[in-house]
MIGUTI-238270 format. One record per residue (C-alpha): residue number from 1; residue in one letter; chain; x, y, z. Coordinates in steps of 0.1 Angstrom, whole numbers. Layout:
N
<site><i>NUM</i><aa>a</aa><ch>A</ch><east>X</east><north>Y</north><up>Z</up></site>
...
This chain:
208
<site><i>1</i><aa>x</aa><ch>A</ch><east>-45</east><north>-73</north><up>227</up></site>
<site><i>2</i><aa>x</aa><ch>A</ch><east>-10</east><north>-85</north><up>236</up></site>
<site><i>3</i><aa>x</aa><ch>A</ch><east>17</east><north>-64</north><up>237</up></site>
<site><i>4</i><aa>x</aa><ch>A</ch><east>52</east><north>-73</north><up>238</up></site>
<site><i>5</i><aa>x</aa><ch>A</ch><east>80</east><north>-57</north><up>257</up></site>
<site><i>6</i><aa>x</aa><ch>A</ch><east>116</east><north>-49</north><up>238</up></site>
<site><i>7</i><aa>x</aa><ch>A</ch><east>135</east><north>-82</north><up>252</up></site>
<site><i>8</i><aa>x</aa><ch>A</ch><east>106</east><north>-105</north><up>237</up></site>
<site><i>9</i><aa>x</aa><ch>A</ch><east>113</east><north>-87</north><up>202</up></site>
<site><i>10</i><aa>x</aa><ch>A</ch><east>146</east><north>-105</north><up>198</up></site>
<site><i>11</i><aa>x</aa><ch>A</ch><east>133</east><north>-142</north><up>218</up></site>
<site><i>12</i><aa>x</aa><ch>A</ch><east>104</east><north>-143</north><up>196</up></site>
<site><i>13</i><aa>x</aa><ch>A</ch><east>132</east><north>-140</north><up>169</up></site>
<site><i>14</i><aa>x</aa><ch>A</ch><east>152</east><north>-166</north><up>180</up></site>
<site><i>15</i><aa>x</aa><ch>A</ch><east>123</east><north>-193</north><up>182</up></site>
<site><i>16</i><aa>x</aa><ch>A</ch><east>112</east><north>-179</north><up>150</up></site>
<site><i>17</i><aa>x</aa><ch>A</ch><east>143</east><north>-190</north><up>135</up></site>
<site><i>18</i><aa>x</aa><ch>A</ch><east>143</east><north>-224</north><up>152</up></site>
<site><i>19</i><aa>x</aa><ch>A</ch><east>106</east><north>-230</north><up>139</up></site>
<site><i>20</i><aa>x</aa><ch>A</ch><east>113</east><north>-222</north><up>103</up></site>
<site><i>21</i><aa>x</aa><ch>A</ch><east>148</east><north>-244</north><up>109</up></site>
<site><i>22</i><aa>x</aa><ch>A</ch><east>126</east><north>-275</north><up>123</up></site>
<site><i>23</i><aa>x</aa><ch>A</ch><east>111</east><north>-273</north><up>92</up></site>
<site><i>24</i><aa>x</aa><ch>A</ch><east>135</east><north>-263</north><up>64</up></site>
<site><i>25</i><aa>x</aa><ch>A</ch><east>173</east><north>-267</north><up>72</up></site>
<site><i>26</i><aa>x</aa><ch>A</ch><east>183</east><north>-247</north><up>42</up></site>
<site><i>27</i><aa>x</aa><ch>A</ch><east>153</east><north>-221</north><up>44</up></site>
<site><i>28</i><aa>x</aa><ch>A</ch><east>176</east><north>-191</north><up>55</up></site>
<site><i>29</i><aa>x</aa><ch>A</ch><east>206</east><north>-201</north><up>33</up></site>
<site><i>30</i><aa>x</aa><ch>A</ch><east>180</east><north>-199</north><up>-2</up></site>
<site><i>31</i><aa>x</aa><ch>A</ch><east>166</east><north>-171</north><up>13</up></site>
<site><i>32</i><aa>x</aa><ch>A</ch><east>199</east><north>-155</north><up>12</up></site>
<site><i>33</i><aa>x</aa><ch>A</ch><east>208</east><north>-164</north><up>-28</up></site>
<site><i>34</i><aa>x</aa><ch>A</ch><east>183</east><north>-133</north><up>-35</up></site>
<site><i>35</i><aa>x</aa><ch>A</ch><east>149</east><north>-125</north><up>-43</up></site>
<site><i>36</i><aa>x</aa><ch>A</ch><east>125</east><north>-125</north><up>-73</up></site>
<site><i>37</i><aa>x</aa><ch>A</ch><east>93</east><north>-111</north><up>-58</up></site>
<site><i>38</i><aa>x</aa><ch>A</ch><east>62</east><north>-113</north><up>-78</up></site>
<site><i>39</i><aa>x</aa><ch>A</ch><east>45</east><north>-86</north><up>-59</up></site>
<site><i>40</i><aa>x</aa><ch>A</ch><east>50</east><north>-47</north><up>-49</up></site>
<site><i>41</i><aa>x</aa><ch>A</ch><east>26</east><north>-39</north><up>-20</up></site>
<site><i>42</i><aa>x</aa><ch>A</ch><east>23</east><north>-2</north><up>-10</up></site>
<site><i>43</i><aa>x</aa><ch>A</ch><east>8</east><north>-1</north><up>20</up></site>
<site><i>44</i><aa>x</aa><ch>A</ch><east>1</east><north>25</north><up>50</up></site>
<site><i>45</i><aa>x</aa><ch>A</ch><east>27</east><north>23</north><up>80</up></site>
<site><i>46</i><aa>x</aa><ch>A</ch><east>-6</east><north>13</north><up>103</up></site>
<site><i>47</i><aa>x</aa><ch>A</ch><east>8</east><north>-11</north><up>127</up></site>
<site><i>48</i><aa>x</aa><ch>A</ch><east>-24</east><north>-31</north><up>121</up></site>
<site><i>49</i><aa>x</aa><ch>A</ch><east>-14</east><north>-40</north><up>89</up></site>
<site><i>50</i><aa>x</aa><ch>A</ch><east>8</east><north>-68</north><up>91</up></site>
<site><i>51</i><aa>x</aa><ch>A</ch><east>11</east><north>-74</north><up>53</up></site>
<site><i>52</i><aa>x</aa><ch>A</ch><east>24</east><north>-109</north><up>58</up></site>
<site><i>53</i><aa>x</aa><ch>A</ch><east>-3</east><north>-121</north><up>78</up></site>
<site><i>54</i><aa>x</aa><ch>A</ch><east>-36</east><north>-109</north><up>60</up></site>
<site><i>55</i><aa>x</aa><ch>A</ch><east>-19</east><north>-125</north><up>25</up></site>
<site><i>56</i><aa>x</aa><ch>A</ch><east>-3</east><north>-156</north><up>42</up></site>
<site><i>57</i><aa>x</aa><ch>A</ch><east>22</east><north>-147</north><up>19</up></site>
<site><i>58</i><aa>x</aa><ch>A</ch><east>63</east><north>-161</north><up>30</up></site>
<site><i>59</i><aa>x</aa><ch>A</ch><east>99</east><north>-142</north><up>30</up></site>
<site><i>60</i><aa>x</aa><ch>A</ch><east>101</east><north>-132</north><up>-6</up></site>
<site><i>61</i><aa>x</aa><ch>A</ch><east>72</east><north>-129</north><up>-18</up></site>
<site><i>62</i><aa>x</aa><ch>A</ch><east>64</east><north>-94</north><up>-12</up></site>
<site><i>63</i><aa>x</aa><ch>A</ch><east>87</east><north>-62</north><up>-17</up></site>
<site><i>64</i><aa>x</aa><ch>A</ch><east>73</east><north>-32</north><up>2</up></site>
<site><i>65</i><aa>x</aa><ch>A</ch><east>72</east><north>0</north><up>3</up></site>
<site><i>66</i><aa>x</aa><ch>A</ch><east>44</east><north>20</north><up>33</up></site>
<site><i>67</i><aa>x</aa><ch>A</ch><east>42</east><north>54</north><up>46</up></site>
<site><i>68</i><aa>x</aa><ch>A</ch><east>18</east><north>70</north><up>63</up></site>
<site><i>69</i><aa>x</aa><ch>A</ch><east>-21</east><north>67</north><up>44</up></site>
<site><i>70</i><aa>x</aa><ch>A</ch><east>-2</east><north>48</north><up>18</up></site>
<site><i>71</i><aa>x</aa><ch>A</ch><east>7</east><north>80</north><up>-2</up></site>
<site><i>72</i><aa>x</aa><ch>A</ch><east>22</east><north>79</north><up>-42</up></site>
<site><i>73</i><aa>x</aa><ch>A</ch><east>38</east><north>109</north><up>-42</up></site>
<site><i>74</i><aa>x</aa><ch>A</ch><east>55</east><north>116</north><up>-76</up></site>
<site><i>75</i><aa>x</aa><ch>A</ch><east>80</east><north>141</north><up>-57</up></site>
<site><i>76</i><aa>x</aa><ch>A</ch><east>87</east><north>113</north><up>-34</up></site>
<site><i>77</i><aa>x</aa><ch>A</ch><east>124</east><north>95</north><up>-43</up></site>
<site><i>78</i><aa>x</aa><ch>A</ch><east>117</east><north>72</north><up>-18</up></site>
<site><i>79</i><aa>x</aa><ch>A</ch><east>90</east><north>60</north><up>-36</up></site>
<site><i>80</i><aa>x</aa><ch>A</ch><east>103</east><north>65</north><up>-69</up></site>
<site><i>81</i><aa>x</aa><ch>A</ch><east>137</east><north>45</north><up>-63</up></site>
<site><i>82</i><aa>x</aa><ch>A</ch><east>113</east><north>14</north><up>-50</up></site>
<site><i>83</i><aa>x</aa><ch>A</ch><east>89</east><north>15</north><up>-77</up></site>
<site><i>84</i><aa>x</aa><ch>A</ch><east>114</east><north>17</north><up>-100</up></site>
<site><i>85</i><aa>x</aa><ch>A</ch><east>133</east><north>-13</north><up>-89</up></site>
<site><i>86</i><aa>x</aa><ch>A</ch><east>106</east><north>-34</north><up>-87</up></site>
<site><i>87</i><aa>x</aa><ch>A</ch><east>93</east><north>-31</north><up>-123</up></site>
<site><i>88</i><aa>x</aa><ch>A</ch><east>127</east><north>-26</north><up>-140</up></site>
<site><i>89</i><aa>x</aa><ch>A</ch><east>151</east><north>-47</north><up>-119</up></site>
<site><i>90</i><aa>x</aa><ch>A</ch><east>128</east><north>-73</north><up>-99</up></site>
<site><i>91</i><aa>x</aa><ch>A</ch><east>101</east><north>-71</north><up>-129</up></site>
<site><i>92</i><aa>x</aa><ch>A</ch><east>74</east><north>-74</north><up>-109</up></site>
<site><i>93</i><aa>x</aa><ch>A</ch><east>42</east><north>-82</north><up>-121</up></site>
<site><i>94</i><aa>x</aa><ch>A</ch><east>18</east><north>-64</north><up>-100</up></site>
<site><i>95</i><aa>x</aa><ch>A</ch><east>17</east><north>-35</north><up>-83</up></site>
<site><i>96</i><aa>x</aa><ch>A</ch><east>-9</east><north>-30</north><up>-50</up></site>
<site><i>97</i><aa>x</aa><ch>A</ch><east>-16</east><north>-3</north><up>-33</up></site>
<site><i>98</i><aa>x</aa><ch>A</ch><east>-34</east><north>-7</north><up>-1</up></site>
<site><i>99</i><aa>x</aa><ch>A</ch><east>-50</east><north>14</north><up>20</up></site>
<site><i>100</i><aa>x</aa><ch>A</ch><east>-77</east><north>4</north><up>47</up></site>
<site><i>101</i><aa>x</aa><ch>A</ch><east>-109</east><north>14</north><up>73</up></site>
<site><i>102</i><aa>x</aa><ch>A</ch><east>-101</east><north>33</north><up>101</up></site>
<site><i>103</i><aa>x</aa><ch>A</ch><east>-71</east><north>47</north><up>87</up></site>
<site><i>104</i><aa>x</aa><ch>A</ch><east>-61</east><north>77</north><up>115</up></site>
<site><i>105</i><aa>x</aa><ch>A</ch><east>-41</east><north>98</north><up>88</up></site>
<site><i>106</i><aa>x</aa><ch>A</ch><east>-74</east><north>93</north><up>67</up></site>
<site><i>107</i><aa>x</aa><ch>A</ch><east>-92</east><north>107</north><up>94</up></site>
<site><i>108</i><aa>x</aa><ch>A</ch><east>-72</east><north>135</north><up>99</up></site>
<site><i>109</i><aa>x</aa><ch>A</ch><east>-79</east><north>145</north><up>64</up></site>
<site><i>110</i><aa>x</aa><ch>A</ch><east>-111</east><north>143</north><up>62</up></site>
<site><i>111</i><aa>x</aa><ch>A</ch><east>-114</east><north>162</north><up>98</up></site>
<site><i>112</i><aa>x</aa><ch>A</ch><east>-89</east><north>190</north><up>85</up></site>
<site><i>113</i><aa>x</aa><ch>A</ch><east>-73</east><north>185</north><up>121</up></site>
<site><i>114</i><aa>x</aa><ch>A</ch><east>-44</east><north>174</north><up>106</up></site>
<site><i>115</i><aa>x</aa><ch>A</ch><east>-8</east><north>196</north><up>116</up></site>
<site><i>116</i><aa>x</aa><ch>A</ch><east>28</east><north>204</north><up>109</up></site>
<site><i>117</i><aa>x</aa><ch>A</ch><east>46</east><north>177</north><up>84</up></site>
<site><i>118</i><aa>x</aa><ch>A</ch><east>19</east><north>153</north><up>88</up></site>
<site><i>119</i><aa>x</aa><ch>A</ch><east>-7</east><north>174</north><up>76</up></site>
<site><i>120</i><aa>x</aa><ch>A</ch><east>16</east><north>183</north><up>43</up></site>
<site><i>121</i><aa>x</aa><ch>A</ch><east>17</east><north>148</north><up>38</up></site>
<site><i>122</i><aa>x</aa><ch>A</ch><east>-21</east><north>142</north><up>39</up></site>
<site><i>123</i><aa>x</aa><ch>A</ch><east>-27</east><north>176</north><up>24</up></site>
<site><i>124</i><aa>x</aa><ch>A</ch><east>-38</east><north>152</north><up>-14</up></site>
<site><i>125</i><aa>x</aa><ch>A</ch><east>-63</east><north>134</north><up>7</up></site>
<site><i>126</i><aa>x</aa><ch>A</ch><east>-81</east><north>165</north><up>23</up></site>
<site><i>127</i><aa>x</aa><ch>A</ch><east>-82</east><north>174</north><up>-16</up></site>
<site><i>128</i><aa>x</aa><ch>A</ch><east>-93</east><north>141</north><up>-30</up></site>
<site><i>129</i><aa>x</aa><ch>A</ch><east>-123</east><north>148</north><up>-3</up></site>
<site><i>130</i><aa>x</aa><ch>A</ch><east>-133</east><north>181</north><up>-12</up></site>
<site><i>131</i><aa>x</aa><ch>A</ch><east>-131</east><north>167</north><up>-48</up></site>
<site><i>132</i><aa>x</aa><ch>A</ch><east>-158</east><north>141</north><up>-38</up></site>
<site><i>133</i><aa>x</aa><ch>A</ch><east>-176</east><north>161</north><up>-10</up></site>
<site><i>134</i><aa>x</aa><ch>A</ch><east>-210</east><north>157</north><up>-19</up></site>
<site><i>135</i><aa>x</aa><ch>A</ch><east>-206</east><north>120</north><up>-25</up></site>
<site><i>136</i><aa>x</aa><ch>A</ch><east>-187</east><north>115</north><up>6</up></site>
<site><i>137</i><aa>x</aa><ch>A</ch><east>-213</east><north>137</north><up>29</up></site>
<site><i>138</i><aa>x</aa><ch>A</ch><east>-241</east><north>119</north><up>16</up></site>
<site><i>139</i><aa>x</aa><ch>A</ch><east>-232</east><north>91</north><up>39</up></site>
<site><i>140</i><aa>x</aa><ch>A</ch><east>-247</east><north>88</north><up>71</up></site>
<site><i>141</i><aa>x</aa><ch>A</ch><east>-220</east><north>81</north><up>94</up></site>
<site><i>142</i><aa>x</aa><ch>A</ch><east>-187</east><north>97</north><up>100</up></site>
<site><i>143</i><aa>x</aa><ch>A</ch><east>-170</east><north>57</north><up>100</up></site>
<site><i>144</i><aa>x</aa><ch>A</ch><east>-186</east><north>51</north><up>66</up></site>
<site><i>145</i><aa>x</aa><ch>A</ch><east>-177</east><north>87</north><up>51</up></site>
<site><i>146</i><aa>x</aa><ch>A</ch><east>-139</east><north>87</north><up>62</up></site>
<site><i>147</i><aa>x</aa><ch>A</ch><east>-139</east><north>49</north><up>51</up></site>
<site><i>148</i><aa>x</aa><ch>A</ch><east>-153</east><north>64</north><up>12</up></site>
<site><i>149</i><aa>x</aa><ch>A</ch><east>-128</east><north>86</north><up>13</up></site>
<site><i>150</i><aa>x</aa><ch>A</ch><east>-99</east><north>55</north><up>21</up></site>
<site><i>151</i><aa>x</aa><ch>A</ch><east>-114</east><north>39</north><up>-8</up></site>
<site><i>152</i><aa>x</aa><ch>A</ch><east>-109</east><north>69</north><up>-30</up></site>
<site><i>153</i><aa>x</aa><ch>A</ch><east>-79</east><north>77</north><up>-14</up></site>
<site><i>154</i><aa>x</aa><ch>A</ch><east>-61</east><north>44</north><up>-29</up></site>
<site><i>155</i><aa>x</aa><ch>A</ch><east>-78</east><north>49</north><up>-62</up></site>
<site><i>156</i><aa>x</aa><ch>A</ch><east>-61</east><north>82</north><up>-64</up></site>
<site><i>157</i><aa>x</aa><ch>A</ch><east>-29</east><north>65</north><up>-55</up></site>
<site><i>158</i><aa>x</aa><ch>A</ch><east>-35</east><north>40</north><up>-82</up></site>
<site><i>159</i><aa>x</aa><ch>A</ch><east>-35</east><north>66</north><up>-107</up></site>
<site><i>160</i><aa>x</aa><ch>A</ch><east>-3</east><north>86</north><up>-92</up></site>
<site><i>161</i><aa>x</aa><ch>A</ch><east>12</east><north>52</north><up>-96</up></site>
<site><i>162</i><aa>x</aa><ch>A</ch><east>0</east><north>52</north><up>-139</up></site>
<site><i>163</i><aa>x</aa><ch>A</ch><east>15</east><north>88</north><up>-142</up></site>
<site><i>164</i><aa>x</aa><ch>A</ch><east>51</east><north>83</north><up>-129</up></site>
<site><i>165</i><aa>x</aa><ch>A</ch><east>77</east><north>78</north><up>-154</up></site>
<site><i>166</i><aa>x</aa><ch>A</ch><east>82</east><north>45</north><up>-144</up></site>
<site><i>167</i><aa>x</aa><ch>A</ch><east>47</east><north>33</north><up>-157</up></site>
<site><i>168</i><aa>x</aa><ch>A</ch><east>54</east><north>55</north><up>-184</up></site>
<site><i>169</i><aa>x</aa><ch>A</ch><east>85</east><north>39</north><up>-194</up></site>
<site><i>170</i><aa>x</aa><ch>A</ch><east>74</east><north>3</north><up>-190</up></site>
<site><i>171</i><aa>x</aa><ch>A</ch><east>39</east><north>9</north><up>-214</up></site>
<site><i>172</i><aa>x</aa><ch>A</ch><east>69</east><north>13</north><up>-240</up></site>
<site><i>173</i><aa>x</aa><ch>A</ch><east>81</east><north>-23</north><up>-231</up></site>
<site><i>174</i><aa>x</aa><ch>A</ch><east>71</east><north>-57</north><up>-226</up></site>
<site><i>175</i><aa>x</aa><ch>A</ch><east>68</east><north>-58</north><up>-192</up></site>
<site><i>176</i><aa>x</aa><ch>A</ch><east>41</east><north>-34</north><up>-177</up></site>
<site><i>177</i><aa>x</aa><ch>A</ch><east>31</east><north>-46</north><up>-143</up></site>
<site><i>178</i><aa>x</aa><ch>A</ch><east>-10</east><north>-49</north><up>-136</up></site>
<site><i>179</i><aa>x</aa><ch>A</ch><east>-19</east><north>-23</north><up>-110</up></site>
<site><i>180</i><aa>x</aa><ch>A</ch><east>-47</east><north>-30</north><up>-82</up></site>
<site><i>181</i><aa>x</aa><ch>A</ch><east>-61</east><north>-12</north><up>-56</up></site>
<site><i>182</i><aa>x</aa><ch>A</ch><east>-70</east><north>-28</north><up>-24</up></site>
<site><i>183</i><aa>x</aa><ch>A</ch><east>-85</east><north>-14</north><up>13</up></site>
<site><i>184</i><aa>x</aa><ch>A</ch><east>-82</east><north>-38</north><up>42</up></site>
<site><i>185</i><aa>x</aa><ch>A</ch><east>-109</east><north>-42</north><up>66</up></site>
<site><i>186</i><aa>x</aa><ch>A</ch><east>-96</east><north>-39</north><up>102</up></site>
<site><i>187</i><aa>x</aa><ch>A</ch><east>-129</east><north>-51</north><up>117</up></site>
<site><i>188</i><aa>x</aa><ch>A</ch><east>-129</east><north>-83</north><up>97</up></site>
<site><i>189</i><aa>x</aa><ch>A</ch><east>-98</east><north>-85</north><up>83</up></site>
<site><i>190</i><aa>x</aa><ch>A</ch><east>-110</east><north>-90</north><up>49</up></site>
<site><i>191</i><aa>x</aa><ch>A</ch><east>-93</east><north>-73</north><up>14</up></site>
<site><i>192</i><aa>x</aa><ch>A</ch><east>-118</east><north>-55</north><up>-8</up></site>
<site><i>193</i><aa>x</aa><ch>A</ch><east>-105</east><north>-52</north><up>-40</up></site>
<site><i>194</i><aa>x</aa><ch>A</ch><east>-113</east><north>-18</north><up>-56</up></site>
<site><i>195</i><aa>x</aa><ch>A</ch><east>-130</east><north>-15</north><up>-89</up></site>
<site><i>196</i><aa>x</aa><ch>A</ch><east>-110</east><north>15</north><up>-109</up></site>
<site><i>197</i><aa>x</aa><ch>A</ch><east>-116</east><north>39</north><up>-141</up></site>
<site><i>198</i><aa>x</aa><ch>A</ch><east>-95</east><north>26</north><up>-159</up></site>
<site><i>199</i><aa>x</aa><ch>A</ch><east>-117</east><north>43</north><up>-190</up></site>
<site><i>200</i><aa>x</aa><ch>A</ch><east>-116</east><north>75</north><up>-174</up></site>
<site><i>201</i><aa>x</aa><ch>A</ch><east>-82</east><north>75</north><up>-168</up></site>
<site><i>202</i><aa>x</aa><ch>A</ch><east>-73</east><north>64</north><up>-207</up></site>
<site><i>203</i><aa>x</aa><ch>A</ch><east>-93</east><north>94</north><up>-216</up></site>
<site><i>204</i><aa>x</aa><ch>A</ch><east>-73</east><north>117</north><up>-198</up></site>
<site><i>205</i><aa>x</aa><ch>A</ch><east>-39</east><north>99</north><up>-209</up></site>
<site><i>206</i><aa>x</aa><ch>A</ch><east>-29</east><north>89</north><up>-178</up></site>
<site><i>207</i><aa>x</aa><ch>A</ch><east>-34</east><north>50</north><up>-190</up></site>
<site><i>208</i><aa>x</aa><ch>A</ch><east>-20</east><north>40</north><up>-224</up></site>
């Protein structure tokens, strides 16, 4: 893998600019009259998730929100201010939370290994796995067991997402945004889309 130094950060930007230029003379100045994003993508701060890339999606098209293991915490306002903008201001129309394989803060989770304020932060996932232990240690491998547990992981998150007061708020209007879970294949850079109880979770109230 390449890896740039700090001075090719702001070249690459500069040719960047000149590409999409080449192209589209006015593509910066619409860019600039605001945006109307169809999409809010939650996403883990993994630099191998390049969100852009793996959706081929342009400037735009995606508001974003990531943190570490692509947490929903409904303490957190950092979340809470950008879900709430996107469904009530931008009115998006779906929300995605994605997680993916070989996550490290997974990982630490599942290991237990996890310290200081990381290890608070992860603290729901070494739950969600002691929830599903004997599913998860079924498995054969460690790789496939801490991958389960990224899959349940974002299902988890999916339904943190259903029991804000945001979601909440928007099942009492029009405009309720579909929610989907995805996990992101490093080794093959594929998105698995995440089959969810949505039955379960209307049992318990969480989904209107």
């Amino acid at each position: 893998m390449h890896y740039h130094n700090y001075d090719d950060l702001i070249k690459n930007n500069q040719e960047w600019v000149e590409e999409k230029l080449s192209v589209d003379p006015s593509y910066f100045e619409n860019l600039a009259k605001g945006q109307k994003p169809p999409f809010l993508f939650i996403g883990c701060s993994d630099s191998r998730m390049p969100l852009t890339n793996f959706t081929k999606t342009e400037a735009g098209e995606l508001f974003i929100h990531r943190n570490v293991a692509n947490q929903v915490s409904l303490t957190d306002m950092n979340l809470l201010s950008v879900l709430e903008y996107a469904v009530e201001a931008l009115k998006v129309e779906h929300v995605v939370v994605c997680g993916h394989y070989f996550c490290g803060g997974v990982a630490a989770a599942y290991a237990g290994t996890a310290t200081g304020v990381v290890g608070s932060w992860v603290n729901p996932i070494r739950e969600v796995y002691l929830q599903n232990r004997e599913e998860i240690d079924s498995l054969p491998s460690e790789e496939e067991r801490v991958n389960r547990l990224a899959e349940l992981n974002v299902i988890a998150q999916v339904g943190n997402i259903y029991k804000t007061s945001v979601l909440q708020r928007a099942f009492k209007s029009a405009q309720v945004p579909e929610v989907h879970g995805w996990v992101l294949d490093i080794k093959s850079g594929r998105i698995k889309e995440l089959e969810l109880p949505k039955e379960q979770w209307k049992e318990l109230g969480i989904l209107s």
